[in-house]
Residue, then its C-alpha position, 0 to 999 in steps of 0.5 A: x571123144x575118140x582116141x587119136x590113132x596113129x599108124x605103124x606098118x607090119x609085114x604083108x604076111x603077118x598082116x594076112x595072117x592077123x586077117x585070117x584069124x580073125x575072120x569070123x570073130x568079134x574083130x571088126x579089123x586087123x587093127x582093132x586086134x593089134x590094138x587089143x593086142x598089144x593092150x594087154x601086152x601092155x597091161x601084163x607087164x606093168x602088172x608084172x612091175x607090180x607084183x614084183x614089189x610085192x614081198x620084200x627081200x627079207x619076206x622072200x627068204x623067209x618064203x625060202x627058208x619054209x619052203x626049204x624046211x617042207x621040201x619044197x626047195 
């Protein structure tokens, strides 16, 4: 089943820009990328959320305090 799509509106400029760069490559269209795009725009910040929690606050001033004591810090 295909996706629902909706549609947005860019500049004219940036539009043409996007059309030009992707010009000879695997892109199909200016929305294909723009969807690419921001899909990994997406996917990289809610895999910065996560790795966020990674170290507790208690394990972070630990990290500190070692990299302090080798002279990192």
């Amino acid at each position: 089943m295909e996706e629902e799509l909706v549609s947005i509106k860019i500049p004219k400029d940036l539009f043409d820009k996007i059309e030009g760069r992707i010009d000879g490559v695997e892109f199909k269209s200016v929305s294909e990328y723009v969807i690419f795009v921001l899909e990994e725009v997406v996917s990289d910040d809610e895999e910065e959320g996560e790795e966020e929690d990674v170290y507790s606050e208690e394990d972070e001033e630990k990290i500190r305090e070692r990299l302090k004591g080798l002279g990192y810090l």
